[in-house]
DSSP file (Angstrom, degrees, kcal/mol; ACC not computed):
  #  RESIDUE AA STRUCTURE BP1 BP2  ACC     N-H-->O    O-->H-N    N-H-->O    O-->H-N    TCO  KAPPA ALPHA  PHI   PSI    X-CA   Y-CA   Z-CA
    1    1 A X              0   0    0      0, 0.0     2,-0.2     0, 0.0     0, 0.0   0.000 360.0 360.0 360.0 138.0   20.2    1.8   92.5
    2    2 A X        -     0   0    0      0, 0.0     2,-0.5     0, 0.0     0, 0.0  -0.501 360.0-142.2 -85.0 155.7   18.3    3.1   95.2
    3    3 A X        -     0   0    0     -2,-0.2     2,-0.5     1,-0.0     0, 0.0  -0.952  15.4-123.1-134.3 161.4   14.4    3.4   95.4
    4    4 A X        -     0   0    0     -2,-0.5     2,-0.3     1,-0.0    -1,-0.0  -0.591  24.4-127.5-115.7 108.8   12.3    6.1   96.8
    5    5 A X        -     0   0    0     -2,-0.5     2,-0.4     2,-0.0    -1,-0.0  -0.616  25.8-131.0 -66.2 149.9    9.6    5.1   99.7
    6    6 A X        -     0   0    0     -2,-0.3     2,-0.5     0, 0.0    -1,-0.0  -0.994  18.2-138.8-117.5 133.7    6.5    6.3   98.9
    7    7 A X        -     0   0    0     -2,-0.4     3,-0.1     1,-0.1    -2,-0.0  -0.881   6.3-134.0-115.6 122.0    4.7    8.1  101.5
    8    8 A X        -     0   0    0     -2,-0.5     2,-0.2     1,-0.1    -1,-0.1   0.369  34.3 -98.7 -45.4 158.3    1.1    7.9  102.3
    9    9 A X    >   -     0   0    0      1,-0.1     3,-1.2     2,-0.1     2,-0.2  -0.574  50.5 -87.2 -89.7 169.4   -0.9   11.0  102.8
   10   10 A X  T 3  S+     0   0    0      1,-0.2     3,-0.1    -2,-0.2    -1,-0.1  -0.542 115.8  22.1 -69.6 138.4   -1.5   12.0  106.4
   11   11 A X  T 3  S+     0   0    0      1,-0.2     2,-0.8    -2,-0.2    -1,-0.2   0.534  92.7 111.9 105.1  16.1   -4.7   10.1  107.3
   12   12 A X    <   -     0   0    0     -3,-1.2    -1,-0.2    26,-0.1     6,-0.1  -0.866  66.2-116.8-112.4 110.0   -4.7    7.5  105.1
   13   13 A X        -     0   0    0     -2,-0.8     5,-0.2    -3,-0.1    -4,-0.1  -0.081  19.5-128.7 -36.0 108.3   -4.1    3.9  106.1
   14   14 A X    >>  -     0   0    0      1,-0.1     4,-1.4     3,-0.1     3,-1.1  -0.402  41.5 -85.5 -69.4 167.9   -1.5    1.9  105.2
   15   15 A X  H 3> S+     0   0    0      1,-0.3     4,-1.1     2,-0.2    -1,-0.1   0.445 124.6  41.1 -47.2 -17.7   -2.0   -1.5  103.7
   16   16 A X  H 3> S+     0   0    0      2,-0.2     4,-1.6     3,-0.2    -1,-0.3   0.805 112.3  46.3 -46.4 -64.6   -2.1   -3.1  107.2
   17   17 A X  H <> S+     0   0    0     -3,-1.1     4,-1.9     2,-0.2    -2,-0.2   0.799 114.0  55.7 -67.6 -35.5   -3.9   -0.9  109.0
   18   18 A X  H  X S+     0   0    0     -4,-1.4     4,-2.5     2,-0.3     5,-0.5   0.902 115.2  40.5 -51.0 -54.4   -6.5   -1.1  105.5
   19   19 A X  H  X S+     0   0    0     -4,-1.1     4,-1.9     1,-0.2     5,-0.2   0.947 116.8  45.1 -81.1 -26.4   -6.8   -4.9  105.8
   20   20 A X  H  < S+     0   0    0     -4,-1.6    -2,-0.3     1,-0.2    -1,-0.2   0.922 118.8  46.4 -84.9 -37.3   -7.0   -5.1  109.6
   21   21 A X  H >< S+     0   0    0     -4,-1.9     3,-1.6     1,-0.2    -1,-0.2   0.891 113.9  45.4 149.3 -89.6   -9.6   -2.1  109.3
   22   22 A X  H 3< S+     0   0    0     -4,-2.5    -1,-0.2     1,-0.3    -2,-0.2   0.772 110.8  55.8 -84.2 -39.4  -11.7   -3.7  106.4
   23   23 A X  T 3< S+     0   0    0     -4,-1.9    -1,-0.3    -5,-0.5    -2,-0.2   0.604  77.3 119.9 -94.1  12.3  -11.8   -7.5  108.3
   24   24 A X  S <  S-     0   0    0     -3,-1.6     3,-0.1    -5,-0.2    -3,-0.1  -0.413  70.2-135.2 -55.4 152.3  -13.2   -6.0  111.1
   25   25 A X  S    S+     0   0    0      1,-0.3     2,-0.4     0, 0.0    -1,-0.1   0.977  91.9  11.1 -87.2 -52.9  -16.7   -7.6  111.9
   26   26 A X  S    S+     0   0    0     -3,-0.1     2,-0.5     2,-0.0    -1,-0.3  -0.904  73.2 173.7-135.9 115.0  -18.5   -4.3  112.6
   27   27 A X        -     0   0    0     -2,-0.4     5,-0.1    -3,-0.1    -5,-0.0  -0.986  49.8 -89.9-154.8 125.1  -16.7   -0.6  111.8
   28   28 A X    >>  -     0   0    0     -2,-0.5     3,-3.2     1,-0.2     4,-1.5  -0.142  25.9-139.3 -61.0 111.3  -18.5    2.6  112.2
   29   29 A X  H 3> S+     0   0    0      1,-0.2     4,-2.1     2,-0.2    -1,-0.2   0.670 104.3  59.7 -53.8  -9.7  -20.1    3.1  108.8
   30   30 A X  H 3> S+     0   0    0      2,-0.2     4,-1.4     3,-0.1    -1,-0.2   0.873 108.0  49.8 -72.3 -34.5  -19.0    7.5  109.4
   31   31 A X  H <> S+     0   0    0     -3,-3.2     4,-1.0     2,-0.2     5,-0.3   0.974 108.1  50.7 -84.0 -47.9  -15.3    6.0  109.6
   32   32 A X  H >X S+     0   0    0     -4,-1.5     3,-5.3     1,-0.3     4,-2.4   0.970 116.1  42.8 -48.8 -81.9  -15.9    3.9  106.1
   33   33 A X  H 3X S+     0   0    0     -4,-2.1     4,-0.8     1,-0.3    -1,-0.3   0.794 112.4  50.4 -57.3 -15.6  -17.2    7.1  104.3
   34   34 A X  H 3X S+     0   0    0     -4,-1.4     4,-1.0    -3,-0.2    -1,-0.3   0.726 118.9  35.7 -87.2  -3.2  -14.7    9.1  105.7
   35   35 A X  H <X S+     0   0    0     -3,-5.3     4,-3.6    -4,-1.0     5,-0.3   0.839 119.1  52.2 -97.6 -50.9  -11.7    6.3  104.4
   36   36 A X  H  X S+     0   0    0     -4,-2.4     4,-0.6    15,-0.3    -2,-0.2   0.745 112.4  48.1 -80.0 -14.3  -13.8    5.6  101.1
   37   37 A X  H  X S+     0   0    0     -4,-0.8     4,-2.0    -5,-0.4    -1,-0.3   0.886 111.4  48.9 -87.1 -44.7  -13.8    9.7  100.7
   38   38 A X  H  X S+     0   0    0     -4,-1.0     4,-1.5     1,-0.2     3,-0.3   0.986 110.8  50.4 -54.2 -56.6  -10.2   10.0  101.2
   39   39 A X  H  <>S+     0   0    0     -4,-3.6     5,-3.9     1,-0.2    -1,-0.2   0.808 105.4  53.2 -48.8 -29.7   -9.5    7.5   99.0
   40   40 A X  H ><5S+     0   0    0     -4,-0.6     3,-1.9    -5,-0.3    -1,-0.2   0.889 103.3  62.2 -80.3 -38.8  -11.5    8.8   96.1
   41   41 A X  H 3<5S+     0   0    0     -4,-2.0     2,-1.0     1,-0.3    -2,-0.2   0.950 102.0  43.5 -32.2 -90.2   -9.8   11.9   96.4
   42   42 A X  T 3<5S-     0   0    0     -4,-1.5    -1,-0.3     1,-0.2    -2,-0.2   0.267 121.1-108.2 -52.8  11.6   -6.4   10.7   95.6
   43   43 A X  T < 5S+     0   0    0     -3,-1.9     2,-0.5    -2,-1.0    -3,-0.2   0.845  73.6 139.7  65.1  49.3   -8.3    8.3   92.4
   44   44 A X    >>< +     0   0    0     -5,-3.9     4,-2.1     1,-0.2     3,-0.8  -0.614  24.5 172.4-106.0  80.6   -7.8    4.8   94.4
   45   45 A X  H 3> S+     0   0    0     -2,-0.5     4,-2.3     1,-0.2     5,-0.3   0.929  70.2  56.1 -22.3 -82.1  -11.4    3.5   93.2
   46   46 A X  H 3> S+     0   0    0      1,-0.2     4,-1.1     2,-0.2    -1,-0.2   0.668 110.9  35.7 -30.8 -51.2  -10.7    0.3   94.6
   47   47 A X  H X> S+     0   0    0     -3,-0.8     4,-1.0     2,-0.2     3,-0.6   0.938 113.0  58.9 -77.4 -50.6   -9.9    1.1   97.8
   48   48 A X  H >X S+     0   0    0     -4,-2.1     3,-1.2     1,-0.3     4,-0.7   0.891 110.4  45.9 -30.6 -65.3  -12.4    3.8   98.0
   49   49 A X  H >X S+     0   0    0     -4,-2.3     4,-1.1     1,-0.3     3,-0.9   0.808  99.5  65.8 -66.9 -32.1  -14.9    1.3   97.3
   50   50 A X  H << S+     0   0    0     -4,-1.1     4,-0.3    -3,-0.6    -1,-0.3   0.523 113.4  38.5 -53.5 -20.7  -13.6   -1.4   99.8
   51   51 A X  H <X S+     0   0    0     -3,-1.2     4,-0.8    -4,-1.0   -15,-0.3   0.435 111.2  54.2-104.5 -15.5  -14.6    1.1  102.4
   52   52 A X  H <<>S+     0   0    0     -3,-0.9     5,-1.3    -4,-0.7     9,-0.2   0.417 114.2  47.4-105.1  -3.4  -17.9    2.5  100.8
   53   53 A X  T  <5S+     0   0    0     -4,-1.1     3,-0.4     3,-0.2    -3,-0.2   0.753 107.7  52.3 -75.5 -65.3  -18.9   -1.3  100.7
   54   54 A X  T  45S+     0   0    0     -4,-0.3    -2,-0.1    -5,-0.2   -27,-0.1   0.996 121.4  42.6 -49.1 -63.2  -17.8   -2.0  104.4
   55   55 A X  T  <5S-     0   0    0     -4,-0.8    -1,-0.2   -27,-0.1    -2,-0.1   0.672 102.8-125.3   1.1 -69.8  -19.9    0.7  104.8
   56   56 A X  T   5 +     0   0    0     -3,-0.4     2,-0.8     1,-0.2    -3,-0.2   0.688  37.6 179.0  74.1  26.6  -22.6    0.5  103.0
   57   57 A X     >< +     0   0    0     -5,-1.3     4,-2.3     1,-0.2     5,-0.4  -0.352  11.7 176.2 -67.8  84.5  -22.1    4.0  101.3
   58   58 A X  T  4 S+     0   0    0     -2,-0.8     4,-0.2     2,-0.2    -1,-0.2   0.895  87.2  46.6 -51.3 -41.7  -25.1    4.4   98.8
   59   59 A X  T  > S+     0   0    0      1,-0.2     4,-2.2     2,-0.2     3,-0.3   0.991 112.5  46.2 -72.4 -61.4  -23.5    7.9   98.2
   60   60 A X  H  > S+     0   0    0      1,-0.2     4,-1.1     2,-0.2    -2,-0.2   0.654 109.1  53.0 -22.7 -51.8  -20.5    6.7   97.9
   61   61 A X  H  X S+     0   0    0     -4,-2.3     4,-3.0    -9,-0.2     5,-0.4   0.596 104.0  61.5 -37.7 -33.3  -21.4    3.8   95.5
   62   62 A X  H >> S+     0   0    0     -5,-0.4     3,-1.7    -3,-0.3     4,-1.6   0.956 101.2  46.4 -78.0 -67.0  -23.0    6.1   93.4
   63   63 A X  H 3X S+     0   0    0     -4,-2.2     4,-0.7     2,-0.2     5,-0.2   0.748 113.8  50.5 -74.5 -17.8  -19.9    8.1   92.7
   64   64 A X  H 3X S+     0   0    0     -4,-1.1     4,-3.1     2,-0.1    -1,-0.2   0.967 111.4  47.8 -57.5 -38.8  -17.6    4.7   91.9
   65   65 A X  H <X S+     0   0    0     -4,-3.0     4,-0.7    -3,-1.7    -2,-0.2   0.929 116.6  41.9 -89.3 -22.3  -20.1    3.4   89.6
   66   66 A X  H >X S+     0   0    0     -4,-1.6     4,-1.9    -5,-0.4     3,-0.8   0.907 120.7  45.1 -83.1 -38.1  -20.4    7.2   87.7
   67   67 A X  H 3X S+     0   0    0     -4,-0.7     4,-7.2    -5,-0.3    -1,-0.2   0.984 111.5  51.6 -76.9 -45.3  -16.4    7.3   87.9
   68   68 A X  H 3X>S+     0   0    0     -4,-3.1     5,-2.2     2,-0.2     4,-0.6   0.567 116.4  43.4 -47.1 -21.3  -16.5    3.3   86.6
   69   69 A X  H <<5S+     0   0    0     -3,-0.8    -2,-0.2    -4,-0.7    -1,-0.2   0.869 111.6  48.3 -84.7 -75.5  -18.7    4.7   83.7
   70   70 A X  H  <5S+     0   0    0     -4,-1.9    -2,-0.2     1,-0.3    -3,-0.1   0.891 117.8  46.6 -34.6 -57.5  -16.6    8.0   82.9
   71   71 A X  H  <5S-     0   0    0     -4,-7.2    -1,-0.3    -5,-0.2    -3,-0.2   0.977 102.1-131.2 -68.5 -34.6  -13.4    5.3   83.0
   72   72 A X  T  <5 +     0   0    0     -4,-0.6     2,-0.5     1,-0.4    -3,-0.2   0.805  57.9 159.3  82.1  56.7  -15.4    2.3   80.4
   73   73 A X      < +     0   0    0     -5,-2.2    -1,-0.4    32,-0.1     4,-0.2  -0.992  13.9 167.0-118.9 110.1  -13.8    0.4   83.9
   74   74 A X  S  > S+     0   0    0     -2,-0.5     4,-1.5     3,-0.1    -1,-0.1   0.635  70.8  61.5 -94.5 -28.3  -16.2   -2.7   83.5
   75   75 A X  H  > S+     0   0    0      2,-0.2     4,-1.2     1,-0.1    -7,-0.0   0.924 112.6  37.7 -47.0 -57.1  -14.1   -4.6   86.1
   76   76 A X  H >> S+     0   0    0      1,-0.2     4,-3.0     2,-0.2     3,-0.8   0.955 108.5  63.9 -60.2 -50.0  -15.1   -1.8   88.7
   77   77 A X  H 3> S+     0   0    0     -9,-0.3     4,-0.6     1,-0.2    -1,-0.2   0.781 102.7  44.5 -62.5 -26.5  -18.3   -1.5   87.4
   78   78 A X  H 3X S+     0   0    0     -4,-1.5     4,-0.9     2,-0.2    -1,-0.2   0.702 109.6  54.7 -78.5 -23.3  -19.4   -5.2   88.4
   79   79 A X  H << S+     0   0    0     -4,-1.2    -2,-0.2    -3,-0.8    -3,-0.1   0.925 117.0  44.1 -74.4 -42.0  -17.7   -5.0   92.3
   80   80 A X  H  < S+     0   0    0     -4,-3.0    -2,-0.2     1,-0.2    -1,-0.2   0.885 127.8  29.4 -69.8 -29.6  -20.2   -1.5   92.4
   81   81 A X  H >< S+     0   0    0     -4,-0.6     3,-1.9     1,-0.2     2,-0.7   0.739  83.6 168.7-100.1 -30.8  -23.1   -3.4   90.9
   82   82 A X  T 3<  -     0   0    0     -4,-0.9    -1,-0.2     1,-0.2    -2,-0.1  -0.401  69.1  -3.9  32.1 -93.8  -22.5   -6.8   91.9
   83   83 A X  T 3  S+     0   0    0     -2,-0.7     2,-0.8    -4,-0.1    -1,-0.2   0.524 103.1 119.1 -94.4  -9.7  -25.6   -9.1   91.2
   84   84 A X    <   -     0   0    0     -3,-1.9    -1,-0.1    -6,-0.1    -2,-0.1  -0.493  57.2-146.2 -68.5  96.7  -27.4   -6.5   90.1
   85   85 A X        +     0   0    0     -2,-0.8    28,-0.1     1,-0.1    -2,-0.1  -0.304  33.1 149.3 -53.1 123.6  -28.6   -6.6   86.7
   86   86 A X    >>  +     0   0    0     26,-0.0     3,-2.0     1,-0.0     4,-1.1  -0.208  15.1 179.2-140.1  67.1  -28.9   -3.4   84.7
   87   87 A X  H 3> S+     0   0    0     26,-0.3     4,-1.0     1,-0.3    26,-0.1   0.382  84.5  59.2 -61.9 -18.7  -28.3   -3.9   81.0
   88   88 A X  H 3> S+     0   0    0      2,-0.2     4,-2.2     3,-0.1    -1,-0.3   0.841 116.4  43.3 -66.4 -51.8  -29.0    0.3   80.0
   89   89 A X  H <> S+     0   0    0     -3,-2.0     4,-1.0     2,-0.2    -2,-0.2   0.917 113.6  48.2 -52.8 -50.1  -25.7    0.6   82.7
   90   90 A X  H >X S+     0   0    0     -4,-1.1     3,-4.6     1,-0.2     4,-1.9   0.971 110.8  46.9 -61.9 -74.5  -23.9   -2.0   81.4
   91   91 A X  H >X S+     0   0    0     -4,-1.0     4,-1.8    18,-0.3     3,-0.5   0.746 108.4  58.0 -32.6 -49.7  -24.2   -1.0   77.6
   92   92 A X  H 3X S+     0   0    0     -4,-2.2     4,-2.4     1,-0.3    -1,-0.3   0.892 109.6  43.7 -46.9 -33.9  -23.3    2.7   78.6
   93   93 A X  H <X S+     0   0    0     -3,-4.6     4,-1.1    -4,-1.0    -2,-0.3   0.664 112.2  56.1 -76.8 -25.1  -20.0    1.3   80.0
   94   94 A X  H <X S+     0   0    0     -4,-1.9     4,-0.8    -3,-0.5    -2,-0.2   0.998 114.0  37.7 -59.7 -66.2  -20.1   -0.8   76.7
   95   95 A X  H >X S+     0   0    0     -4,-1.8     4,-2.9     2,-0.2     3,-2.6   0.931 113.1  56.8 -17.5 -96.0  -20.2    2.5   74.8
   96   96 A X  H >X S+     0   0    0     -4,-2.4     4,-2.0     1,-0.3     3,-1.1   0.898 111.8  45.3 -22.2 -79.7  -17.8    4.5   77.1
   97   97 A X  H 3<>S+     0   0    0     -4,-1.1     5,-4.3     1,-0.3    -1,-0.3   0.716 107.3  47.1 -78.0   0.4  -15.1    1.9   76.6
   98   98 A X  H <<5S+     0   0    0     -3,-2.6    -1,-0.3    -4,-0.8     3,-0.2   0.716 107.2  63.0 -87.2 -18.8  -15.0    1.1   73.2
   99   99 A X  H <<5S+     0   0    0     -4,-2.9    -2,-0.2    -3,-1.1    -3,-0.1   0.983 111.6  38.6 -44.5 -55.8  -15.0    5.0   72.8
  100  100 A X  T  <5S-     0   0    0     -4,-2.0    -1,-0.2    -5,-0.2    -2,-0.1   0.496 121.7-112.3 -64.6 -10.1  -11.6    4.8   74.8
  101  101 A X  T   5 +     0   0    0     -5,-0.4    -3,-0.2    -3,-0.2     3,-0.1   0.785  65.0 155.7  54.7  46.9  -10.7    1.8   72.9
  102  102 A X     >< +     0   0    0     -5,-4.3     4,-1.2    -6,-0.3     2,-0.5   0.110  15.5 171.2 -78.1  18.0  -11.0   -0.2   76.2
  103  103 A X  H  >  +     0   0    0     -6,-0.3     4,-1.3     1,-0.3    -1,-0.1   0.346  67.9  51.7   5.6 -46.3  -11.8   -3.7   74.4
  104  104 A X  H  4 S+     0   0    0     -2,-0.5    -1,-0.3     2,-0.2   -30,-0.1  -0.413 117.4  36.8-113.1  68.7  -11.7   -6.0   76.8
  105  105 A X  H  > S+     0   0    0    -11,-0.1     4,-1.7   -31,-0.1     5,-0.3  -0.197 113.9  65.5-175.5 -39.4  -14.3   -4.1   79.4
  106  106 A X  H  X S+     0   0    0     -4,-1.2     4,-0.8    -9,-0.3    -2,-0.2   0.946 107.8  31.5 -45.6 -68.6  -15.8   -3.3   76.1
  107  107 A X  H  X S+     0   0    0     -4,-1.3     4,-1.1    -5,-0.2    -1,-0.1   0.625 116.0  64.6 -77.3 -24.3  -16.7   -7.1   75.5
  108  108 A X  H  > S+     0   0    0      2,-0.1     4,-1.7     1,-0.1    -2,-0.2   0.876 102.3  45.2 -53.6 -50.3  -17.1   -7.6   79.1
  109  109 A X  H  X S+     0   0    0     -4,-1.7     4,-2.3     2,-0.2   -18,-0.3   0.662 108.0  52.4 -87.3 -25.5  -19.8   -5.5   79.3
  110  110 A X  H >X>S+     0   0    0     -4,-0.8     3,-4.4    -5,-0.3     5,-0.9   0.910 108.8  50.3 -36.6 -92.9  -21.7   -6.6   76.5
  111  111 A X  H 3<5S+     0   0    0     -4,-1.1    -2,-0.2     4,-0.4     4,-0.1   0.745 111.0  54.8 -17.6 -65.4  -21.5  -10.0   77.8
  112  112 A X  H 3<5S+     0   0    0     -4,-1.7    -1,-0.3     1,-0.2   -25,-0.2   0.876 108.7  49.4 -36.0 -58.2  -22.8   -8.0   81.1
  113  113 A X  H <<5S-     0   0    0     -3,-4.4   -26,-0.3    -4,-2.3    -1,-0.2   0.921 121.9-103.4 -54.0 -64.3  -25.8   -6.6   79.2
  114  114 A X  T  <5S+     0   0    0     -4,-0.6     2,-1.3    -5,-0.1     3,-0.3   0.083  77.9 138.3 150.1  27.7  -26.8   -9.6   77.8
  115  115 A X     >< +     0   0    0     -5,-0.9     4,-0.8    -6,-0.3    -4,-0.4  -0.719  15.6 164.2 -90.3  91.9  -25.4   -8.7   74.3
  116  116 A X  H  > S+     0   0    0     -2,-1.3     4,-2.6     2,-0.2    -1,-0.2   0.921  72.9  47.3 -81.4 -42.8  -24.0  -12.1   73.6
  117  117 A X  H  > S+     0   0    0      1,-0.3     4,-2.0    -3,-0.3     3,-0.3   0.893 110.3  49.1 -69.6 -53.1  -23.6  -11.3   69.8
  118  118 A X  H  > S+     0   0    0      1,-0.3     4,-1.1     2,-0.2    -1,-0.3   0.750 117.0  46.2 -42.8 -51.1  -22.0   -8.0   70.1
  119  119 A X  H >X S+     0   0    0     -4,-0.8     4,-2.4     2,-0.2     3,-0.8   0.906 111.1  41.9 -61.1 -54.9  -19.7   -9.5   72.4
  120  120 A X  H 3X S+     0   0    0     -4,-2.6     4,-3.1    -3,-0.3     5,-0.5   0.976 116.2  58.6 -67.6 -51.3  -18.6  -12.9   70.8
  121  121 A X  H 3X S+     0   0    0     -4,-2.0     4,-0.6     1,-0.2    -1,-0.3   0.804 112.1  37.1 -58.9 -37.0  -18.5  -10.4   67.6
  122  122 A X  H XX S+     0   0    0     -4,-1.1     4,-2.5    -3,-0.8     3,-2.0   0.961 119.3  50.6 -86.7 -71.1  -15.8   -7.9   69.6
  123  123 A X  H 3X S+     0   0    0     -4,-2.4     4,-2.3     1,-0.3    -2,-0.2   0.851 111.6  49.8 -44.0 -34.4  -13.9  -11.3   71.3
  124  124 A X  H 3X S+     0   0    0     -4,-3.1     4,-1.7    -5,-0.2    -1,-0.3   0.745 109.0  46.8 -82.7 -21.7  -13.7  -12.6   68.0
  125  125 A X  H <X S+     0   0    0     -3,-2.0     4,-0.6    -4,-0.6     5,-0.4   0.689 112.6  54.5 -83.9 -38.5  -12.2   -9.3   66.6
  126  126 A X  H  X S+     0   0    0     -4,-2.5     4,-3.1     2,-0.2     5,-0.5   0.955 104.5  52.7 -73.4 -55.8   -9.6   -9.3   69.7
  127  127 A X  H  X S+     0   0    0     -4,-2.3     4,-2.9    -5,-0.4    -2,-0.2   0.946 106.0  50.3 -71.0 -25.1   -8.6  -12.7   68.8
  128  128 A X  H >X S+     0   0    0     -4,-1.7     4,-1.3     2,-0.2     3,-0.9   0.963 110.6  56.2 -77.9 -75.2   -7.7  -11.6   64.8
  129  129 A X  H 3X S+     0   0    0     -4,-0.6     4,-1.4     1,-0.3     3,-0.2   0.846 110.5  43.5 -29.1 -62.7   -5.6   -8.6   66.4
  130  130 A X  H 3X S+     0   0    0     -4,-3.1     4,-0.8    -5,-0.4    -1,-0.3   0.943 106.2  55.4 -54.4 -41.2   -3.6  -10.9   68.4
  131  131 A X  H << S+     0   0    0     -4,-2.9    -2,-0.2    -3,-0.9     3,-0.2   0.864 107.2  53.5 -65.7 -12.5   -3.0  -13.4   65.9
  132  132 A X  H  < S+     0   0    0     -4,-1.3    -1,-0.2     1,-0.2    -2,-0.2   0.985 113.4  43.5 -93.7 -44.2   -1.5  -10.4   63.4
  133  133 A X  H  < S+     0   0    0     -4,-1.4    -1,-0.2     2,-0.1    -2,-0.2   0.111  86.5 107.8 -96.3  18.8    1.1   -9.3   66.3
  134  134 A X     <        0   0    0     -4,-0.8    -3,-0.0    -3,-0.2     0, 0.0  -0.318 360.0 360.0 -72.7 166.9    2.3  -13.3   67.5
  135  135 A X              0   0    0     -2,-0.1    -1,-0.1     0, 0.0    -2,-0.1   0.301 360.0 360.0-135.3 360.0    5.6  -13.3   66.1
């Protein structure tokens, strides 16, 4: 069986060009928002942010962590946040992803908030769901 290249859009970096790009010491923060904008276009958050980081993209930031909310992506939502505490953020993302039935981003972000109980109470509710489908 044959497999199908997949081809980048024009003006997008391939993984090479991305890392050599991104481990640069110093890279003109216009060229970051314009990589971290392409990227968001096509929905690759990650990468989009890996350039709005390099950056420093405040605008840019701002529309990961609102897309990172919209998904209940609590994984995302901590690279956009980092060390920055904001338990009203977290808990919306709490919200958001148990709406979606995103569970474990769901208990993540508890945890985030500083909703230990809520959390252990959801982790504990995870483990009895696994234990009914072990075989």
């Amino acid at each position: 069986m044959r497999g199908t290249a997949r081809v980048l859009p024009r003006g997008i970096p391939d993984c090479l060009k991305k890392r050599r790009l991104l481990n640069e010491k110093a890279l003109d923060p216009a060229l970051c928002r314009d990589y971290g904008e392409r990227f968001l276009a096509l929905g690759w958050w990650e990468d989009a942010l890996e350039f709005f980081l390099k950056g420093a993209d405040q605008g840019g930031l701002d529309k990961i962590r609102e897309k990172a909310l919209e998904a209940g992506d609590a994984h995302l939502l901590a690279r956009v946040l980092g060390r920055k505490p904001d338990p009203d953020l977290w808990r919306r993302a709490a919200e958001r992803a148990l709406a979606l039935g995103k569970l474990q981003f769901a208990r993540q972000a508890l945890e985030s908030a500083g909703d230990r109980e809520r959390a252990a109470a959801l982790a504990q509710g995870l483990k009895a769901d696994y234990r009914e489908t072990d075989i």
